[in-house]
TORROVEX-842234 format. One line per 4 residues: number of its first residue (from 1); for each residue x, y, z of C-alpha. Coordinates in steps of 0.05 Angstrom, whole numbers, plus 5000, padded with zeros to 4 digits. Each point is the difference from the previous one (the first is absolute). Layout:
NUM> X:Y:Z ~ ... .
***
This chain:
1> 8874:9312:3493 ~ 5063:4956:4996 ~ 4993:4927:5003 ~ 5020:4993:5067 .
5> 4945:5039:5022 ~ 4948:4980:4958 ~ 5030:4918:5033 ~ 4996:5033:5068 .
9> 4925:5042:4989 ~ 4958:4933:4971 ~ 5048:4954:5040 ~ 4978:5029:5064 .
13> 4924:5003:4978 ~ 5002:4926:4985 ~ 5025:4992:5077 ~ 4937:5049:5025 .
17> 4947:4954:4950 ~ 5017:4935:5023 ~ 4995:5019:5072 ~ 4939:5040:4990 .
21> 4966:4936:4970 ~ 5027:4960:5060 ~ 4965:5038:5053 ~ 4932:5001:4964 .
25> 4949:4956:5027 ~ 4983:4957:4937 ~ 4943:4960:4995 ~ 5024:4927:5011 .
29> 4967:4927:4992 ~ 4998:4956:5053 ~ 5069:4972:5014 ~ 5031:4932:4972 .
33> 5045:4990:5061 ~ 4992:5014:5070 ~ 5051:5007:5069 ~ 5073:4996:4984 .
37> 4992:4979:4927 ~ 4969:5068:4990 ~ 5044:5041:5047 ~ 5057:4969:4947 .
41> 4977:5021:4942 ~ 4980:5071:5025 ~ 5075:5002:5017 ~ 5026:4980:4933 .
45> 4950:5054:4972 ~ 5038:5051:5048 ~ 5064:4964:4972 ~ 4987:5012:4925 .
49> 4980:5075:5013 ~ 5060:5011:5039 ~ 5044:4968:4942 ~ 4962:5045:4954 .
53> 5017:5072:5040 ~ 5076:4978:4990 ~ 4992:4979:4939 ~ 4967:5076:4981 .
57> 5060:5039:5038 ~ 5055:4964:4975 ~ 4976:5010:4930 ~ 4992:5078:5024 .
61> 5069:5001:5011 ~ 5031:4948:4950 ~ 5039:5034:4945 ~ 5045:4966:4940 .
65> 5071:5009:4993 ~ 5026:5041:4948 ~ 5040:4973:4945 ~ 5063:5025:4993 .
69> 5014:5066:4929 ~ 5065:4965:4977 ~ 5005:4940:4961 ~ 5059:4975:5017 .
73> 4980:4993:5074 ~ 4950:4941:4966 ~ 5010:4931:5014 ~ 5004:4944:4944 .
77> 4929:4959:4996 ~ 4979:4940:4978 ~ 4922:5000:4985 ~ 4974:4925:4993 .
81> 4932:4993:4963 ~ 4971:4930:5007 ~ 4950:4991:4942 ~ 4947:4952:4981 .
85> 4945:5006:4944 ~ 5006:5076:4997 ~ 5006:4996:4930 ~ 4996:5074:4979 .
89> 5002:5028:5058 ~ 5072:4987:5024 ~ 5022:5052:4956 ~ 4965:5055:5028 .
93> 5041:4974:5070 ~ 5067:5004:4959 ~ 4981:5071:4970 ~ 4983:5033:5071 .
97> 5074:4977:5013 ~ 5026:5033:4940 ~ 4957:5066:5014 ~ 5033:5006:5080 .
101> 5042:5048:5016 ~ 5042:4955:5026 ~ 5078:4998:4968 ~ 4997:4950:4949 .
105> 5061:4976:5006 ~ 4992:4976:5072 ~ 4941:4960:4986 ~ 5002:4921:4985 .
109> 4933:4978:4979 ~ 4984:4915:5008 ~ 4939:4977:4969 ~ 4981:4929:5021 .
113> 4948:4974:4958 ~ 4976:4942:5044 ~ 4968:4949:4943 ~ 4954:5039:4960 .
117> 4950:4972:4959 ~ 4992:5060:4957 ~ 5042:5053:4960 ~ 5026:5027:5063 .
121> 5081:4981:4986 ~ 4989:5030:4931 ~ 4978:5068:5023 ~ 5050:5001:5050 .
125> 5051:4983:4946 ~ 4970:5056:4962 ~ 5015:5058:5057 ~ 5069:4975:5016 .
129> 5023:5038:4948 ~ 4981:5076:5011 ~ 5016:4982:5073 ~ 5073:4984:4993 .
133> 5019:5054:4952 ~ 4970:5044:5059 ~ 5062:4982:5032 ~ 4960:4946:5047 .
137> 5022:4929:5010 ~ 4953:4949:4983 ~ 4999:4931:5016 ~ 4943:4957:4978 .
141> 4989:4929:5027 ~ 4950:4948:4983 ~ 4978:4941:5033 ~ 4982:4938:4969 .
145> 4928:4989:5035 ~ 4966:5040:5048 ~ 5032:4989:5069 ~ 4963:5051:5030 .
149> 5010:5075:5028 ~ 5056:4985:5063 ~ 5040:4954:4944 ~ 4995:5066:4961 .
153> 5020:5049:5054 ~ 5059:4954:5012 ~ 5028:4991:4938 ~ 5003:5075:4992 .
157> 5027:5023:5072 ~ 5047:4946:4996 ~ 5036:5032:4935 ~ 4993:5071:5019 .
161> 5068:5038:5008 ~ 4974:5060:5035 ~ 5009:5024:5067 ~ 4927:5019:4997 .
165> 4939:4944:4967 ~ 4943:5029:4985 ~ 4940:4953:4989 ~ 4942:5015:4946 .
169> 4939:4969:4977 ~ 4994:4992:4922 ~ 4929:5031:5009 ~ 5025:5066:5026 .
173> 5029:5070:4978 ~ 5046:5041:5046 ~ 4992:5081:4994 ~ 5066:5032:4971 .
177> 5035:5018:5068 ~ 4984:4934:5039 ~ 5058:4967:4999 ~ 5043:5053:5027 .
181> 4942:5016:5049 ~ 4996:4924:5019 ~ 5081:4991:5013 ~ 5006:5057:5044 .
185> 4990:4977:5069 ~ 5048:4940:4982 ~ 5044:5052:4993 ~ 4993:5048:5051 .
189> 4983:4943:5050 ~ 5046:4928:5017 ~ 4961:4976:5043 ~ 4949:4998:4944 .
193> 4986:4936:4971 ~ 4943:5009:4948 ~ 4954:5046:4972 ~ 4921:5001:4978 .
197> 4977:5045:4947 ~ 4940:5025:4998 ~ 4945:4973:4965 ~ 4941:5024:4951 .
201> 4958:4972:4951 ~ 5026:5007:4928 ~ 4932:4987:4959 ~ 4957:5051:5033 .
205> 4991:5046:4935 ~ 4991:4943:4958 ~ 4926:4997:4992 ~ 4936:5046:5008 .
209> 4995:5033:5071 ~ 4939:4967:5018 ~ 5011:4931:4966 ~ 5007:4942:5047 .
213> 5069:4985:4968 ~ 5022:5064:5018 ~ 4964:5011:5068 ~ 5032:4937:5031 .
217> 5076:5021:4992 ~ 4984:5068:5019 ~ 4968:4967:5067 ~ 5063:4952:5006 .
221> 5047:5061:4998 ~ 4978:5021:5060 ~ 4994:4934:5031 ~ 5084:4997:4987 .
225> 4997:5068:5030 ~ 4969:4984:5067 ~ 5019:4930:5007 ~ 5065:5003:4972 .
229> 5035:5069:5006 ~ 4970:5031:5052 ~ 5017:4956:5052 ~ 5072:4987:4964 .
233> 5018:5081:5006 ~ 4978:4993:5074 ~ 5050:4937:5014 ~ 5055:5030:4965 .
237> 5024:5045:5053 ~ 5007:4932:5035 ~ 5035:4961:4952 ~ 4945:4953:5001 .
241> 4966:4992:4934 ~ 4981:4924:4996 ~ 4978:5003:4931 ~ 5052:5014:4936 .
245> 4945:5008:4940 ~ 5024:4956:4944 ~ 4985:5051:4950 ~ 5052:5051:5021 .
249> 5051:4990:5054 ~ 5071:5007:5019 ~ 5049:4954:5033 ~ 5076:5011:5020 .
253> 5030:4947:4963 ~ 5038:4969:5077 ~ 4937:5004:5030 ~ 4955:4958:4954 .
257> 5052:4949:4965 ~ 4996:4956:5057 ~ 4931:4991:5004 ~ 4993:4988:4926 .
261> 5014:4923:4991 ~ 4951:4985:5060 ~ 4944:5042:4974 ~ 4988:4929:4945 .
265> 5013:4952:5053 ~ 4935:5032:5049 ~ 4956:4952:5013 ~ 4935:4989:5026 .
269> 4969:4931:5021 ~ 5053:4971:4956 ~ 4979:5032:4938 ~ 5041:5063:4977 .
273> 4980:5078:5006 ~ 4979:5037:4940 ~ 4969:5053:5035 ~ 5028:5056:5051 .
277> 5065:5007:4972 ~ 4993:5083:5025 ~ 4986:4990:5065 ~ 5054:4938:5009 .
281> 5052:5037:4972 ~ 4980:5062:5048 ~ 4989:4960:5064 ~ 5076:4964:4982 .
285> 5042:5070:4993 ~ 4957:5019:5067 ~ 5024:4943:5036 ~ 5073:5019:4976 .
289> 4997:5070:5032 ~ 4997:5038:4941 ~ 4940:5057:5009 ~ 4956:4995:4937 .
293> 4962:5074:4977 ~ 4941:5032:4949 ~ 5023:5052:4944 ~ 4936:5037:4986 .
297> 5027:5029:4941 ~ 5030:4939:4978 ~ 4939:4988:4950 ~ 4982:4944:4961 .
301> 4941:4982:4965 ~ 4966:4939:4984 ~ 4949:4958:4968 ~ 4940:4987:5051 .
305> 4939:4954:4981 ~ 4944:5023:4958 ~ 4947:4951:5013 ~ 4976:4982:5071 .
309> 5021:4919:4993 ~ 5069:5034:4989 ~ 4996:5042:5058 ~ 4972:4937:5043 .
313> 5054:4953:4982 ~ 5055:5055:5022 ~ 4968:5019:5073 ~ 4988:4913:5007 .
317> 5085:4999:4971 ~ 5011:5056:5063 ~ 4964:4968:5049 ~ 5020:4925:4992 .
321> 5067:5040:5010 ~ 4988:5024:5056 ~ 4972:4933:5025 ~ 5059:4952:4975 .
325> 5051:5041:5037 ~ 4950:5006:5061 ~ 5003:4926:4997 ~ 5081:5014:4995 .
329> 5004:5027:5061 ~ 5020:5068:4971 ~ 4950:5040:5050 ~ 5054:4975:5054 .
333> 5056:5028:4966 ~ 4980:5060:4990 ~ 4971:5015:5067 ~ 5065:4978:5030 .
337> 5036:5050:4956 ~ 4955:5055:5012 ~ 5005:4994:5064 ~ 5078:5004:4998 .
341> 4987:5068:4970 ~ 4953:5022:5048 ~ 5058:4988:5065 ~ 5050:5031:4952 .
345> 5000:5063:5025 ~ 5067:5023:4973 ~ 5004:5079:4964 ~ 5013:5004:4930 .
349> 5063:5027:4975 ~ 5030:5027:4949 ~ 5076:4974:4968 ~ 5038:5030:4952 .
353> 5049:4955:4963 ~ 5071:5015:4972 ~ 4997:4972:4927 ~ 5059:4974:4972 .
357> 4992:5029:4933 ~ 5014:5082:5026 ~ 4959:5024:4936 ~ 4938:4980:5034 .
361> 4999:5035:5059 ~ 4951:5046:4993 ~ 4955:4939:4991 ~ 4945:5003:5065 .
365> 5012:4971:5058 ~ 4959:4924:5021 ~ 4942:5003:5053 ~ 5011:4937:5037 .
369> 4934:4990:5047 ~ 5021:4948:5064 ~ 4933:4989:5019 ~ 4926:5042:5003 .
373> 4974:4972:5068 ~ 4935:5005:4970 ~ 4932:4955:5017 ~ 4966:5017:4928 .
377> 5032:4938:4961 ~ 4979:4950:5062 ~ 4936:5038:4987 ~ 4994:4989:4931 .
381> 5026:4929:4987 ~ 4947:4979:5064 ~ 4943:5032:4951 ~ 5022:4962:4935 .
385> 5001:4938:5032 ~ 4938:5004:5037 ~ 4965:5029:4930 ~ 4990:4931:4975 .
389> 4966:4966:5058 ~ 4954:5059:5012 ~ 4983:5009:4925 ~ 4959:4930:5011 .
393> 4970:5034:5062 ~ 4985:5067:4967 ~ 4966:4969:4928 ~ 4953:4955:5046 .
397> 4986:5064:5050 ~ 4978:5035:4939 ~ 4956:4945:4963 ~ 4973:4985:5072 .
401> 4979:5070:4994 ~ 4978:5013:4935 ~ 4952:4931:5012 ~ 4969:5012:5064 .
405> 5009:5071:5016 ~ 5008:5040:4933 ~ 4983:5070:5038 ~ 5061:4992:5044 .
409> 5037:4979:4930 ~ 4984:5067:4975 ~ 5028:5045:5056 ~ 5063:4943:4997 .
413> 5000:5019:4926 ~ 5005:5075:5009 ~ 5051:4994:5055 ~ 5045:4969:4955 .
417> 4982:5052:4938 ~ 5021:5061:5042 ~ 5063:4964:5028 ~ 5018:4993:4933 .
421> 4983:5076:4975 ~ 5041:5017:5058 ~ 5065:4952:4976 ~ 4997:5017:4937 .
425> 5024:5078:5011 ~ 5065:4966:5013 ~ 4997:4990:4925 ~ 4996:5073:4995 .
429> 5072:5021:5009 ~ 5032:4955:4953 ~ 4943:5008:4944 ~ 5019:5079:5004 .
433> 5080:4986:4997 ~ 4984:4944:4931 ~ 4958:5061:4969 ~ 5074:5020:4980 .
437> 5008:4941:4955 ~ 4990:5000:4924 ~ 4999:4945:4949 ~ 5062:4992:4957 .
441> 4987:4935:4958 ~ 4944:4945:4987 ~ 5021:4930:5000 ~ 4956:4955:4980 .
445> 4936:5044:5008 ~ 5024:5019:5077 ~ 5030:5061:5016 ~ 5064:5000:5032 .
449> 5008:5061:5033 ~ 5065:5046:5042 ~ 5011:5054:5033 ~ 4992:5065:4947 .
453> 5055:5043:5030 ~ 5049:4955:4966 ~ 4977:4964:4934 ~ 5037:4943:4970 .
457> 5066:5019:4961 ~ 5016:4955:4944 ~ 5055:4936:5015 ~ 5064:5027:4971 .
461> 5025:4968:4942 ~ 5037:4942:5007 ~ 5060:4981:4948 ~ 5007:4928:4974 .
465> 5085:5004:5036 ~ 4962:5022:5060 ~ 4947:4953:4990 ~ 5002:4925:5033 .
469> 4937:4965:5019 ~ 4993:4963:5073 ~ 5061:5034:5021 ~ 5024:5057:5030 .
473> 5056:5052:4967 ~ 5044:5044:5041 ~ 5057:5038:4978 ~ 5060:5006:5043 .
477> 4977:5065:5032 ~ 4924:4964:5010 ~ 5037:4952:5029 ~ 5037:5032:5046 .
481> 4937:5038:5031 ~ 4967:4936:5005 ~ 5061:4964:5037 ~ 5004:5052:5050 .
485> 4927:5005:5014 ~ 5000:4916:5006 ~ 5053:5007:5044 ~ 4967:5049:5039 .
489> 4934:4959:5013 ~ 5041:4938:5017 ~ 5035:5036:5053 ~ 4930:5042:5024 .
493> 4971:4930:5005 ~ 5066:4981:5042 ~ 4987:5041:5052 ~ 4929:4996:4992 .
497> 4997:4920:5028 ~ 5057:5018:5054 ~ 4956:5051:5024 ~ 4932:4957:4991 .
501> 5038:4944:5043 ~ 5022:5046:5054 ~ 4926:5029:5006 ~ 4973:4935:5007 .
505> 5053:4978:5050 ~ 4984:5062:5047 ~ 4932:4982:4996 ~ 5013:4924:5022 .
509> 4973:4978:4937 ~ 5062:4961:4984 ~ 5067:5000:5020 ~ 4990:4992:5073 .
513> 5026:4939:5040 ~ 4941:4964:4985 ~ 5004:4997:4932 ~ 5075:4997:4966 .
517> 4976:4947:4948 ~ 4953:5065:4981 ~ 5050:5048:4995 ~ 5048:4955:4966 .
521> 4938:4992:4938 ~ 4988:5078:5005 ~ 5080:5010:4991 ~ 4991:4956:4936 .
525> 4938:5026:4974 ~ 5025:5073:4997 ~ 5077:4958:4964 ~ 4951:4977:4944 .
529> 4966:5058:4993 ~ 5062:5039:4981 ~ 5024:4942:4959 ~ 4930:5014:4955 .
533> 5013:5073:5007 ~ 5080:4980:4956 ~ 4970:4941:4965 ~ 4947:5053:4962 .
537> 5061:5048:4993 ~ 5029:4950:4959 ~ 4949:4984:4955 ~ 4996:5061:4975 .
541> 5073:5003:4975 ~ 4996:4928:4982 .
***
């Protein structure tokens, strides 16, 4: 069976389980609430199943965009790794770089080490040079003290040159073809403003199967899975993913600059954020208009805790998370902008645009998606907010029944086992599709692994004439490629922002009598966005 079908086959018998279980008359303890309190939460129950079927079919029918065969229809990245106390480790980061299929030369690597204690900048000092006679350009930058991980992020975004900034963790590996895979629906896409990768755990063979060290990273894998990219593959055909994983994502460069001097000056209660940076940065380039979307085959792995205080201290880091921007007023954002999408009931369409450099028009023509007009995000975003509040209701249910009524605790207990047997086929597809994989190379006793259809080819050599490190060397006919295609993008994003501003004008967005000031700040938003677009053309022929 192809992997559509096998999506479609145990997507379709996780729809028939859950509603199975919902009609059978489990034995139940004696309520907590009664009247309309209880009438509410047996309508939020309805709610999270109903969020749950959507979630199912859209991940049925999700599907990843193709990267594109040729090269030299690949965009020039910058990939910023903030680092702290990795010591080692940030090597085996750099090296998963190296090992990508990804051309070399189109790749500008910035490695912030953010105040390490350790040997951290000396290891990192240490890979520099195997990356750059790769052909990559490497930047590494140290701060004095620790200033923490959004200091990091912005000291690296705010140096990157390329039209496309990928973001990294220092405690993570990417497989060979995830950069091209990742960049992909920035290119096919405009409207796109981000990207999440998807996410596994990197230390899973590192230990004895049935050690604990071994057993809880194995568990947390598929905790990403159905917390994290599950529900991101269902919200992509919305453009609505409100998380952008710190360990692998991708921004376009004029959708995130912006938004990168504010993410250090977040506050809350007067004392500054050092938390949430993912879901700030998401919920900013939301509010913009640009759609945000999952790459399933975007894949990164990383580190996940071996030892349950680890483990703890991460879920308490997501939660008070969730809770700060609760307290933010975030849940009212979103909703507001979900519900924009919902009443946006405009078709998609596809546009093809007339490059300016004629050798690349055989390059594919850009999906630009208007609106979805559909109810899931609303859906969705109501769920994750309402998931904290409940989770206080739901742990003292439970204890309440495990106390006084540990019979009904047992049938509770068994409900939950086979709703999970029943979820976890969903893990059944994408398990069969990895079984492809093999291991190329182990780093630091982890195995970091590709795709074996294609196995690593060896950087070419690099001459000393050729050979310049932190910078990039073009010939004149390099040069000339590379001026066209900059040219090219600048005027794409041109007519990109006059077309954005006319859709939102039709739609009474901005632009209509009501609002000139509006329009006047839209006019000059798109101005400085093309003056970025000739600013980073310059830079690279400064």
């Amino acid at each position: 069976m192809t992997d559509s079908q096998l999506r479609r086959l145990f997507g379709i018998l996780n729809i028939f389980g859950l509603l199975l279980l919902s009609f059978i008359p489990w034995p139940s303890p004696p309520p907590i609430f009664i009247g309309l309190p209880a009438i509410i939460l047996q309508l939020i129950a309805v709610f999270y199943k109903i969020e749950y079927v959507h979630m199912v079919w859209r991940w049925i029918r999700y599907e990843p965009v193709q990267p594109p065969s040729k090269d030299d229809k690949l965009p020039f990245i910058s990939i910023v790794i903030p680092v702290y106390n990795e010591s080692e480790f940030v090597k085996n980061s750099i090296k998963s770089i190296e090992l990508s299929d990804y051309p070399k030369d189109r790749i500008e690597l910035i490695v912030i080490d953010d105040g390490s204690t350790d040997d951290t900048w000396e290891h990192a000092n240490k890979a520099a040079g195997s990356v750059s006679m790769c052909g990559i350009t490497l930047r590494l930058l140290q701060h004095a003290v620790n200033m923490g991980k959004r200091k990091a992020i912005q000291s690296g975004f705010a140096t990157a040159l390329g039209s496309i900034i990928i973001s990294l963790d220092s405690d993570s590996v990417v497989e060979k073809g995830a950069l091209r895979n990742i960049v992909s629906p920035l290119m096919r896409d405009p409207s796109i403003g981000a990207v999440a990768g998807h996410l596994a755990v990197l230390n899973i063979s590192s230990h004895s199967i049935f050690s604990f060290r071994s057993l809880l990273p194995r568990l947390l894998d598929i905790v990403f899975d159905h917390i994290g990219n599950l529900p991101r593959s269902a919200l992509s055909a919305e453009g609505f993913v409100t998380i952008l994983p710190g360990a692998f994502s991708a921004f376009r460069a004029d959708a995130v600059q912006s938004h990168i001097d504010r993410l250090c000056a977040s506050t809350f209660l007067g004392s500054p954020l050092k938390h949430g940076e993912d879901m700030e940065l998401a919920y900013r380039i939301l509010c913009d208009g640009w759609r945000t979307v999952y790459q399933s085959n975007a894949v990164v792995h990383t580190m996940a805790p071996e030892t349950l205080e680890k483990a703890l201290l991460m879920f308490s880091r997501w939660e008070r998370t969730n809770y700060t921007f609760l307290c933010m007023g975030y849940p009212a954002l979103t909703v507001q902008k979900t519900l924009r999408l919902w009443l946006a009931m405009r078709p998609r369409r596809v546009q093809s645009l007339e490059f300016v450099d004629k050798e690349k028009q055989e390059d594919e023509p850009f999906i630009t998606k208007d609106g979805t007009g559909s109810i899931y995000p609303f859906i969705n975003v109501a769920c994750i907010w309402l998931k904290g509040p409940l989770m206080l209701l739901v742990t003292y249910t439970l204890l309440r029944c495990v106390i006084l009524y540990p019979r009904h605790a047992l049938w509770i207990l068994l409900e939950i086992s086979i709703l999970t047997v029943w979820r976890s086929f969903m893990l059944i597809p994408d398990a069969l599709r990895e079984k492809d994989t093999e291991y190329v190379s182990d780093v630091g006793g982890l195995q970091i692994y590709h795709t074996s259809d294609d196995s690593p080819k060896a950087p070419e050599e690099s001459t000393k004439e050729k050979f310049v490190f932190g910078s990039i060397i073009l010939d004149d006919s390099e040069s000339t490629v590379i001026a066209r295609r900059l040219i090219r993008d600048a005027a794409i994003r041109i007519g990109q922002n006059l077309r954005w501003i006319g859709m939102k004008r039709r739609s009474g967005t901005i632009g209509s009598v009501h609002h000139p000031q509006r329009f006047d700040q839209e006019i000059e938003l798109a101005m400085d966005r093309v003056k970025i677009m000739v600013a980073r053309t310059s830079l690279h022929f400064s």
